[in-house]
C-alpha positions in Angstrom: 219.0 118.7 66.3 220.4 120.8 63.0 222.4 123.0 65.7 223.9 119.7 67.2 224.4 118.0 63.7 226.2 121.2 62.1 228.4 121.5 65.5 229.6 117.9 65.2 230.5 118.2 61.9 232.0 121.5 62.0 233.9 120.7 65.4 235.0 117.2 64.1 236.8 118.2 60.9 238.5 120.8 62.9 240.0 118.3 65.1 240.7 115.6 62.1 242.2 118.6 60.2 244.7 119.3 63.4 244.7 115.6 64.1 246.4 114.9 60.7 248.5 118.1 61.2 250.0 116.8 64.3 253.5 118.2 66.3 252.5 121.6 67.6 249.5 121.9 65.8 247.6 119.1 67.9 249.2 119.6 70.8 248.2 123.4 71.8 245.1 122.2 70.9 245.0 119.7 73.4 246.6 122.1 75.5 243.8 124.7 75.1 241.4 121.8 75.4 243.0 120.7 79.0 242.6 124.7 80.3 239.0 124.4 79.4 238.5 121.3 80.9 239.6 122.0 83.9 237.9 125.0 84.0 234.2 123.4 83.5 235.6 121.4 86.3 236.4 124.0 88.8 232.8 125.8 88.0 231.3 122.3 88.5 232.6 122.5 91.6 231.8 125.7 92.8 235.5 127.1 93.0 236.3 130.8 92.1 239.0 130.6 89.3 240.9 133.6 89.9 241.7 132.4 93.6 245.8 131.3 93.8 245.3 127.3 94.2 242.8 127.3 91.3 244.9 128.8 89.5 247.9 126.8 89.9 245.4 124.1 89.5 245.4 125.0 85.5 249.0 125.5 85.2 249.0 121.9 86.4 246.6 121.0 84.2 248.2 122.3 81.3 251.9 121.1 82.2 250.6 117.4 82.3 248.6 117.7 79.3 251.9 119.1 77.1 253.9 116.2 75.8 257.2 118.3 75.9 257.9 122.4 75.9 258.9 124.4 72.8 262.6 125.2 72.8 263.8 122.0 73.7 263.1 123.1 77.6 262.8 120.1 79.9 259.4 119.1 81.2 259.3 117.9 84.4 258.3 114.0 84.8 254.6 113.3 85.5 255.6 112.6 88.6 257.2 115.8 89.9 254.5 117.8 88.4 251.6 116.0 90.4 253.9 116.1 93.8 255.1 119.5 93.3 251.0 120.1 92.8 250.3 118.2 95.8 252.7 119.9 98.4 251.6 123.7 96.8 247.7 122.6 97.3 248.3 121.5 100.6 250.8 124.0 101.9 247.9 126.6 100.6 245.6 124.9 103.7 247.9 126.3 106.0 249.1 129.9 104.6 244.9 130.5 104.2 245.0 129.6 107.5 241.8 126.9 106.5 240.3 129.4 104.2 241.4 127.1 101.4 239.7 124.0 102.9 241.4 120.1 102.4 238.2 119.0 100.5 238.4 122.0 97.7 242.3 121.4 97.2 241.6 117.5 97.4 238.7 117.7 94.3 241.4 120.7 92.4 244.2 117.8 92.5 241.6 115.3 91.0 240.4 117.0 88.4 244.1 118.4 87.2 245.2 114.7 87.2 242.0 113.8 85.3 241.7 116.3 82.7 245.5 117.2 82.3 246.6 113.0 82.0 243.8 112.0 79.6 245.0 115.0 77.4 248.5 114.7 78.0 248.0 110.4 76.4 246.3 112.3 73.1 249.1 114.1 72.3 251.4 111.1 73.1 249.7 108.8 70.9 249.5 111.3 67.9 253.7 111.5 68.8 254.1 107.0 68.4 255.9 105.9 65.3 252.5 105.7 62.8 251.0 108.0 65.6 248.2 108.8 63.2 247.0 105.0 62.9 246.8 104.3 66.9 244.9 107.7 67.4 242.5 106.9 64.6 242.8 103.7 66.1 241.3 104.6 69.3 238.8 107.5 68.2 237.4 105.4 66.1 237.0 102.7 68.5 235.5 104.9 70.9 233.2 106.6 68.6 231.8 103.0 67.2 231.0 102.0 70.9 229.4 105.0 71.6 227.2 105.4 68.1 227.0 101.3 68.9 225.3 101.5 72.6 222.5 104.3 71.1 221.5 103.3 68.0 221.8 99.3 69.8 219.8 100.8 72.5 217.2 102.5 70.6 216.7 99.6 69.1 216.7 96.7 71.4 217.4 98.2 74.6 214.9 96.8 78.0 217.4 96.5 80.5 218.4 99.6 82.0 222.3 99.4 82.6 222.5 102.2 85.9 219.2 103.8 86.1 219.6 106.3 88.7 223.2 107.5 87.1 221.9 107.5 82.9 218.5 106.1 83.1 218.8 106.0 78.9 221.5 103.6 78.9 220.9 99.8 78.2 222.9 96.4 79.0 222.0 95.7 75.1 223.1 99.2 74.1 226.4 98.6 76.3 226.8 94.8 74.6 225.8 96.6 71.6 228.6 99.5 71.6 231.4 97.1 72.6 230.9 94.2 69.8 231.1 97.4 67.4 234.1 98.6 69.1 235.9 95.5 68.6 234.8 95.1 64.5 236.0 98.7 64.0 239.0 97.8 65.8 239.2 94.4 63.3 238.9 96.1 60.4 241.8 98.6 61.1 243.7 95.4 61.7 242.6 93.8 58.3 244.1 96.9 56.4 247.1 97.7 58.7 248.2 93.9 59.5 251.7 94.8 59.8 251.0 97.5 62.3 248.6 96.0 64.5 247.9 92.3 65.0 243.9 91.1 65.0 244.1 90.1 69.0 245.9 93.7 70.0 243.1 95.3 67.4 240.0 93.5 69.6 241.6 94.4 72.7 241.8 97.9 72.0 238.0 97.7 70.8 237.1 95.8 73.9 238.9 98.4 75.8 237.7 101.5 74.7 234.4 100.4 74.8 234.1 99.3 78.5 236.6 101.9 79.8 234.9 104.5 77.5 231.5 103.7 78.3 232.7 103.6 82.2 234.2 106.8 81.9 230.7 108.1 80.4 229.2 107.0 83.4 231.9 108.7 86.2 230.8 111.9 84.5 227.4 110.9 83.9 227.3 110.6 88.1 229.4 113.7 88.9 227.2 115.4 87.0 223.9 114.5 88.7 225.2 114.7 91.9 226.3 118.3 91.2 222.8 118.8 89.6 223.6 119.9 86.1 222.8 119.1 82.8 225.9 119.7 81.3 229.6 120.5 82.4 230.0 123.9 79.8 228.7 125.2 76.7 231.9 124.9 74.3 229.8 123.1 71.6 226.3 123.8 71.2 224.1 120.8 71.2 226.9 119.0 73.0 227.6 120.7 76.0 231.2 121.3 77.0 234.9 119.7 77.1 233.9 117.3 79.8 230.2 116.2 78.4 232.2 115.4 75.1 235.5 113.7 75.8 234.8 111.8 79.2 235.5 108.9 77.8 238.3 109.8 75.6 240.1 111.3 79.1 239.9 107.5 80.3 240.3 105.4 77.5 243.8 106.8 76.4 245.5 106.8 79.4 244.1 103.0 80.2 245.2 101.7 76.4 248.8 103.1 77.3 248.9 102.4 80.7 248.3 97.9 79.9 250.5 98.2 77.5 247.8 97.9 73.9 249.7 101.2 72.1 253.6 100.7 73.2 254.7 100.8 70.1 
């Protein structure tokens, strides 16, 4: 418990510290934490990285995750980079001649759009007009719903929410986490009213919380289906990238995506 205390604390000032910093600062490190993401992923999976469709699997991976490229060089559009992916993956079925299988370059695409397009909405909130409000915003909001469901759950927690997926995890824990998502999210609005309006405030609570706590459980079930504990060892006590920021990879696509953090 010390090791996982001093590891949060350590690991969440650094990314506060670069958080604050913003421009290139936060984005290589969202960048760096992309690679490593997709990395647990591939070794969840079984795939050796050094062969050629992993590999452009992570330069994927860390062109959607970049918000733009130093030296004013044009980035492609999301699009391009996922089709351009796509064809490459699949052409790489037929000049293996099947060695490189449709199921491993099917589960390489999903886990560069995963990883790579959660990361990739970080780095484009941070880069909004008061970028550092909407990503406190949204951490926060997340982090309330998830301290919300445990300590909710510890407490008052009987009815098991998806036993055979996270048999700790309770329908009062889940009530619990999102009525706390949606007061953090209120009291940002009380001291930022010009910014972000009490209704968009609970939405965004309300939103992280069930896509957040959704997103726990997508990685919750890959795991056991894999068989693993955790998906690396980045941060001891934790686990890795994946264990870590599951719900972060959903939740900040999903806000931008409906429309809560446009503008």
């Amino acid at each position: 418990m010390g090791q996982r205390i001093i590891t949060g604390i350590v690991a969440g000032a650094a990314f506060i510290g670069l958080l604050v910093a913003g421009g290139w600062y936060y984005a290589c490190l969202l960048f760096l934490l992309a690679l490593i993401g997709y990395w647990e992923f591939v070794r969840l999976n079984g795939q050796p990285w050094k062969r050629l469709d992993v590999l452009v699997g992570f330069a994927a991976t860390g062109l959607i995750a970049l918000p733009k490229l130093p030296f004013d060089w044009e980035l492609p559009s999301f699009t391009a980079i996922v089709w351009i992916l796509m064809f490459v993956l699949l052409s790489g079925t037929v000049f293996s001649k099947n060695r490189i299988q449709l199921e491993h370059v099917g589960v390489l695409f999903l886990g560069a759009v995963y990883v790579g397009a959660g990361f990739h909405y970080m780095a484009v909130t941070r880069e909004l007009e008061h970028g550092i409000f909407w990503s406190a915003l949204t951490f926060a909001c997340i982090w309330a719903s998830d301290a919300g469901a445990y300590f909710v759950g510890k407490a008052i927690g009987r009815t098991k929410l998806w036993p055979s997926i996270s048999p700790n995890k309770t329908i009062e824990g889940a009530l619990g986490g999102l009525v706390i998502a949606v007061i953090v999210g209120l009291i940002f609005a009380f001291f930022e009213p010009e910014w972000v309006g009490y209704g968009r405030a609970a939405l965004i609570g309300l939103t992280a919380a069930v896509a957040g706590q959704l997103g726990d459980l997508v990685q919750s079930a890959y795991k056991r289906f894999r068989g693993v504990k955790d998906s690396g060892r980045l941060l001891p006590g934790h686990g890795g990238v994946l264990d870590r920021m599951d719900s972060w990879l959903i939740v900040f696509p999903f806000v931008h995506l409906i429309g809560l953090l446009a503008g």
